[in-house]
C-alpha positions as a Markdown table, in Angstrom:
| # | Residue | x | y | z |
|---|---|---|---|---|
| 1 | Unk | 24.5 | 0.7 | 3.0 |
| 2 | Unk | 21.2 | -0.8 | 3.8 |
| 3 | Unk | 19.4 | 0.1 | 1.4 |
| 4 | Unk | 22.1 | -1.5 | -1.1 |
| 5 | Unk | 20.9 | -5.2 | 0.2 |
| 6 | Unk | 17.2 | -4.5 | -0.3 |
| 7 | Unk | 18.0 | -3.8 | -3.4 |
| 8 | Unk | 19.5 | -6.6 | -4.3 |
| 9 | Unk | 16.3 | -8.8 | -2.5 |
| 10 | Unk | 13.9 | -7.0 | -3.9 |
| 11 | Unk | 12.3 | -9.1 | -6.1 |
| 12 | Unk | 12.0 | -11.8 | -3.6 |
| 13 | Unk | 10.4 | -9.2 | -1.8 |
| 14 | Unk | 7.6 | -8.2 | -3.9 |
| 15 | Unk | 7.5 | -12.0 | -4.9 |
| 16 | Unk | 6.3 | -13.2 | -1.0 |
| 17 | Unk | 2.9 | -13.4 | 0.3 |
| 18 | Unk | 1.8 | -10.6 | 1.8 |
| 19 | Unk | 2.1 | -11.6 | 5.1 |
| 20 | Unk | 5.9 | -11.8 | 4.6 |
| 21 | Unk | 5.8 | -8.2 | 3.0 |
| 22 | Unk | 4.0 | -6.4 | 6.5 |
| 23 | Unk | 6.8 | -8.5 | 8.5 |
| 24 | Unk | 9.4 | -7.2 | 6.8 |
| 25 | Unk | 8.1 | -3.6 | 6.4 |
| 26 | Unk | 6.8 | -3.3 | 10.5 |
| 27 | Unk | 10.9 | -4.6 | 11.1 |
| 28 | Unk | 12.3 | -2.2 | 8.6 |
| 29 | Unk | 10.3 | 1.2 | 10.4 |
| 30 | Unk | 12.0 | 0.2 | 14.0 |
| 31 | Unk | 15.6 | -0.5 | 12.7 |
| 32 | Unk | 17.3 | 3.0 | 13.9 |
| 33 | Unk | 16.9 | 5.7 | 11.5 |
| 34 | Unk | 20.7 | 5.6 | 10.9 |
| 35 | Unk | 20.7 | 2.1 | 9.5 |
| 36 | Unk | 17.4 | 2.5 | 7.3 |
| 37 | Unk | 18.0 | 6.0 | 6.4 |
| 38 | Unk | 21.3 | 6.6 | 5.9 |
| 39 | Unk | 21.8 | 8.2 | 2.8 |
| 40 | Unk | 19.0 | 10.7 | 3.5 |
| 41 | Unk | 20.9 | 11.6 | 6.9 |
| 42 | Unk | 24.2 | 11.9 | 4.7 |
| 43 | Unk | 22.9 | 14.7 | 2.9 |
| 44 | Unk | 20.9 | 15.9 | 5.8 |
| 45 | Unk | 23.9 | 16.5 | 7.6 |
| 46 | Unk | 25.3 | 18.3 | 4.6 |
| 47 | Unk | 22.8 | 20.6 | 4.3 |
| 48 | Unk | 22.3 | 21.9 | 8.1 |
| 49 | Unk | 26.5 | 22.1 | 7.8 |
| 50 | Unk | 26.6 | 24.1 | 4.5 |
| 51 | Unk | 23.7 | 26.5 | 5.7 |
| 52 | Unk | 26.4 | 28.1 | 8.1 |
| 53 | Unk | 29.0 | 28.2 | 5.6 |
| 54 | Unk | 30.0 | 31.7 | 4.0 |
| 55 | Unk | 29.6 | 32.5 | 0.5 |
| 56 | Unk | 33.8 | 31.8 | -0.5 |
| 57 | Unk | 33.1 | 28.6 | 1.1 |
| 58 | Unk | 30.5 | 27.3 | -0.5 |
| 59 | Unk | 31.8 | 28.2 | -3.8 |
| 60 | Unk | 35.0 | 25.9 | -3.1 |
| 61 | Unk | 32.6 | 23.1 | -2.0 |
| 62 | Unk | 31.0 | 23.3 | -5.3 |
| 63 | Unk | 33.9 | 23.8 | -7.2 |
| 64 | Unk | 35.6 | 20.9 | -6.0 |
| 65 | Unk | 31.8 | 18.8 | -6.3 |
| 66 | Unk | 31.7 | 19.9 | -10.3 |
| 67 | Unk | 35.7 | 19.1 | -10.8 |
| 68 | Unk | 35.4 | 15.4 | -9.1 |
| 69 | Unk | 32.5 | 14.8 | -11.2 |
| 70 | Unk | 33.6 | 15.9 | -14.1 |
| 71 | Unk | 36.9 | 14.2 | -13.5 |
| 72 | Unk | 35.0 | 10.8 | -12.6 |
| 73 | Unk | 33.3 | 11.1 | -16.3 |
| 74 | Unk | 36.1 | 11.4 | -18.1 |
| 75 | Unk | 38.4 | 8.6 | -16.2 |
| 76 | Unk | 35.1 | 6.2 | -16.4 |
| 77 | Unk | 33.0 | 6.9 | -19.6 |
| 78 | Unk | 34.5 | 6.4 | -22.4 |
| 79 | Unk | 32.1 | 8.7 | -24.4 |
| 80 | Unk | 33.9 | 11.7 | -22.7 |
| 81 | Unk | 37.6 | 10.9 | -23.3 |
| 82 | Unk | 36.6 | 9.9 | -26.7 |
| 83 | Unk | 35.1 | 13.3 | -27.6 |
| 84 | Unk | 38.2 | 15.2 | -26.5 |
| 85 | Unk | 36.3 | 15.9 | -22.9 |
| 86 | Unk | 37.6 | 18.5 | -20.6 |
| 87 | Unk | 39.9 | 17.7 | -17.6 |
| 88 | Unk | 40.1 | 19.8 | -14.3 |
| 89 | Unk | 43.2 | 19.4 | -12.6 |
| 90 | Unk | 44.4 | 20.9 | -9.1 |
């Protein structure tokens, strides 16, 4: 993602003349919105999608949100396997 390499810039950013600073900013507001906003469109999508879904639906979208991040914590952070965390499966 884009915004992944500003990051990563960013302190040679806010270190440049100010000049350099309105450059960059008036060439970041024309890139396409996909490019400079693209998380913000992820979830954008998401939401317009999930407003049409029905209620058995969106239940199995958030169960299978809360199991993968439950799952990630315990594969990933050791605090959670090492207090006997709990594991979804299926």
């Amino acid at each position: 993602m884009i915004e992944d390499v500003f990051y990563k810039i960013a302190p040679i950013y806010q270190s440049s003349p100010q000049l350099i600073k309105v450059m960059i900013g008036t060439i970041y507001q024309f890139m396409p919105k996909q490019l400079n906003c693209s998380i913000y469109s992820k979830y954008k999508r998401l939401l317009n999608e999930t407003e049409k879904w029905n209620r058995e639906r969106l239940n199995d979208f958030q169960y299978h949100k809360i199991k993968d991040t439950i799952n990630y914590a315990y594969n990933n952070i050791r605090f959670y396997r090492n207090t006997g965390g709990v594991r979804i499966s299926s």
